[in-house]
N, C-alpha and C positions, 0 to 999 in steps of 0.2 A: 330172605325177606318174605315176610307174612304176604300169599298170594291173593287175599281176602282184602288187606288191608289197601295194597296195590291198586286192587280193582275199584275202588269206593273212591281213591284218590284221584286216578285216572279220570271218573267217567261222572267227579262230581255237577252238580246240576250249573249250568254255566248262568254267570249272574248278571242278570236282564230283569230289569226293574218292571214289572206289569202296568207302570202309570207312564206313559211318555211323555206327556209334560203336565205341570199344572196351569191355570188359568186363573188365581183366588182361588176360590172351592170348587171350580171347574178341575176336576181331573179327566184331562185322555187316555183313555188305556187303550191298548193292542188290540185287546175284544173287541171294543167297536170299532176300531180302525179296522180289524179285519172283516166285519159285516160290512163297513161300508165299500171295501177294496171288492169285496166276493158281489156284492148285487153292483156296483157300478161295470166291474169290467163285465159280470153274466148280463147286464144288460148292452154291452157293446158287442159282443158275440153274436148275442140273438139277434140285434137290428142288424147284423152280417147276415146271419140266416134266413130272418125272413126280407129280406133284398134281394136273393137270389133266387129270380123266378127256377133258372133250372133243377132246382132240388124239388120243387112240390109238384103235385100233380095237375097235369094238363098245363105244365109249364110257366104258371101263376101262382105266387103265393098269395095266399088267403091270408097273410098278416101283413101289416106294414108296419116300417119303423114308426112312425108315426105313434100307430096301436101301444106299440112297445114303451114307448117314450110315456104315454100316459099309464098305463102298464104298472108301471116302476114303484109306483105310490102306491099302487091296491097290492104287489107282493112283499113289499117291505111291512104297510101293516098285517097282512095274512102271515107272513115271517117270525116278526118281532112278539103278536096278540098269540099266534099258535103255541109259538115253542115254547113262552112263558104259561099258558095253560096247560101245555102236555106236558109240563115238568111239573106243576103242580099237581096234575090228577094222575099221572104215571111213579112221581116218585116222591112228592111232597105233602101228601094231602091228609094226612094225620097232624102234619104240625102246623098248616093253613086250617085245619078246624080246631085247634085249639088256639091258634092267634092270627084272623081271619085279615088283618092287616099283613101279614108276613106274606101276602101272594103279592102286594105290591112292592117288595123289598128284593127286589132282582139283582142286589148286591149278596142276599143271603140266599142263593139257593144255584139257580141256572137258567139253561135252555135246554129243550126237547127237541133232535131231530124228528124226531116219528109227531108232536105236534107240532115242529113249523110245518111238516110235510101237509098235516091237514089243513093246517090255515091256509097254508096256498094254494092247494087245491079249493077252500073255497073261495077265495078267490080269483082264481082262473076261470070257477065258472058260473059266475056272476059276473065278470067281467066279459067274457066270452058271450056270456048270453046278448049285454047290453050294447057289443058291439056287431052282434051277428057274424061271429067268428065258429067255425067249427072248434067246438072245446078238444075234441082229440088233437087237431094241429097245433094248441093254444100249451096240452100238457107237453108235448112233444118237446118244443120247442124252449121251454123254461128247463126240463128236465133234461136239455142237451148243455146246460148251463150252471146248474146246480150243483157241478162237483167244483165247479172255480172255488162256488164259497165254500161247500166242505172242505176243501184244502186251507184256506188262509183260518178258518174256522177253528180247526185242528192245529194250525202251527200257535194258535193266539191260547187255545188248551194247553200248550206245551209251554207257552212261555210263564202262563199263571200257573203251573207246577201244580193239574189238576185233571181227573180223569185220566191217572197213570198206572201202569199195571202191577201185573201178580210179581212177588218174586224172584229174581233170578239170576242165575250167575254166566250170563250171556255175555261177551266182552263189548258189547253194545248199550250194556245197560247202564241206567241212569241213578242215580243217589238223590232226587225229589226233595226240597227242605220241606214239603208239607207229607214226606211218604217215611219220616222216619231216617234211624242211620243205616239204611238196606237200601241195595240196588234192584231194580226196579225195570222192567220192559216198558219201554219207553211207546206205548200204546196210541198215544196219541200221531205220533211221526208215523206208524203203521197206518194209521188211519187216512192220516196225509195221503200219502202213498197209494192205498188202493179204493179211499173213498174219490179222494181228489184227483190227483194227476192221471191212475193208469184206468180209473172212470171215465175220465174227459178225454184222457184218449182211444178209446175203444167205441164212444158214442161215436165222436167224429168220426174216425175209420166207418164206421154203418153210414151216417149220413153222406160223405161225400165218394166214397168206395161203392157203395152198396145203395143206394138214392133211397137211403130208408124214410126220409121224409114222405116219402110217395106214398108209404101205406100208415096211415094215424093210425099214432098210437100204440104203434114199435116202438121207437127211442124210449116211449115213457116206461112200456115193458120193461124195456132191457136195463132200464136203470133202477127199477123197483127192484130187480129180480139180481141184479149188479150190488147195488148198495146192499142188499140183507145179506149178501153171501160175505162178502164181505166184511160187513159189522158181525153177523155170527164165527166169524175166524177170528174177529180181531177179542172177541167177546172172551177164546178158551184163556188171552194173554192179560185180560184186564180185570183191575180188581174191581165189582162188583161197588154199588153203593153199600158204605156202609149201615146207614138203617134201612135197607134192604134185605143184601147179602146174598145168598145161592136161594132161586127158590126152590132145587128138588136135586137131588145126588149129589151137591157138590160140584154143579162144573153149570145147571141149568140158570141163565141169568133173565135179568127182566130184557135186556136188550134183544135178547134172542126170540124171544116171546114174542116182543113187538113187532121183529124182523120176519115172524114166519109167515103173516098174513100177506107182505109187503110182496112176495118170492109169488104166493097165492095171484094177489091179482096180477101182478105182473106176466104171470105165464099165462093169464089171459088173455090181456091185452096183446100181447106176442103173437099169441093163437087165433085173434078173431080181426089183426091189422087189416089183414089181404081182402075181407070182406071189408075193409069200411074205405078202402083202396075204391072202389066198384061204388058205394053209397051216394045217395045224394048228400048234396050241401048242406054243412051245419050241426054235420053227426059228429 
């Protein structure tokens, strides 16, 4: 028996329809069933977090559920406004300047982690500001949070048979109907995996092992600097945008580009927690 032929059978893409129900012209799909899964439960975690005076410093947290509950509204637009703008100026923006209506067409293109990251950030600290919250406990604490939705995020990639990887003959691998008849490193599950699950648990391990809330502006470190290493590993297994492609030897991608700044300040913020540990209120 053809071992080639075997492995394509075995490991073809399992058929899971990407619309879950319709509604008339209302269609639900997974994708936003998975943004709304990822920001509802990261918002039930954080109002855990910041409830519990004995993680912050001087035995008070500086956010309340409350904060958070209103919260929820200013990072879902910072979310939804970013990651549709970082994918257009990060990977789209040759064919939004020749049909400048295709940036509202979020059916034809994507999302940007690296800009929902920035929309939310400006959002935390605008939000931050307005409620006289220390923005370093403000990133902290979202970014203790953030790998819930990378996970459902990643599995909702996998199920629209999209952002899948290089070829391979891995007995893991997947057969994609939109990747061709070749099996494929199913990139997005990796993603899952060490954006999502083994992210979220290694924050927490800091937070409640290690009372890293106590010095702002660790957690967000460690997770800038978490998520790039991460995304530049999962980068050497996944295929590249096609009008993209490698930008430099064959193996250098846009992802990793984005990723290296992300590693940058994070080892700052790592670096300069313990002083903001000691700072006055509001830093």
């Amino acid at each position: 028996m053809d071992y080639t032929a075997t492995l394509l059978s075995l490991m073809s893409f399992p058929d899971i329809d990407p619309v879950i129900f319709a509604l008339g012209p209302v269609k639900i799909r997974w994708y936003g069933l998975a943004y709304v899964a990822g920001i509802l439960l990261g918002w039930r975690y954080a109002r855990r977090l910041a409830a519990n005076d004995r993680l912050w410093p001087g035995g008070r947290s500086p956010i309340t559920p409350l904060d958070l509950d209103d919260f929820l509204v200013w990072a879902t637009v910072g979310i939804v406004a970013g990651g549709r703008i970082g994918y257009i100026l990060f990977y789209d923006m040759a064919a939004v300047a020749a049909n400048p209506l295709r940036a509202l067409e979020i059916w034809n293109g994507g999302m940007s982690f690296h800009g929902g990251v920035l929309g939310t950030l400006v959002a935390m600290i605008l939000f931050a500001r307005s409620r006289n919250i220390p923005v370093f406990s403000l990133f902290d604490v979202v970014c203790a949070v953030v790998p819930t939705g990378l996970f459902f995020g990643r599995i909702a990639n996998f199920i629209n048979s999209e952002l899948w990887g290089r070829l391979t003959d891995v007995p893991w691998a997947f057969v994609f109907p939109t990747g061709g008849p070749f099996s494929r490193h199913p990139t997005q599950l990796y993603e899952a995996g060490l954006e999502g699950l083994l992210l979220l648990a290694v924050l927490a391990l800091l937070i409640y092992r290690r009372q890293a809330l106590k010095s702002p502006g660790l957690i967000a470190g460690w997770f800038l600097i978490g998520y790039a290493m991460a995304r530049i590993v999962v980068e050497f297994f996944r295929e590249p945008d096609a009008h993209i492609g490698y930008l430099a030897g064959g193996w250098l991608t846009m992802g990793m580009v984005l990723s290296l700044p992300m590693i940058a300040v994070g080892l700052w913020a790592v670096v300069t927690a313990k002083s903001r540990a000691t700072a006055r209120p509001g830093v």
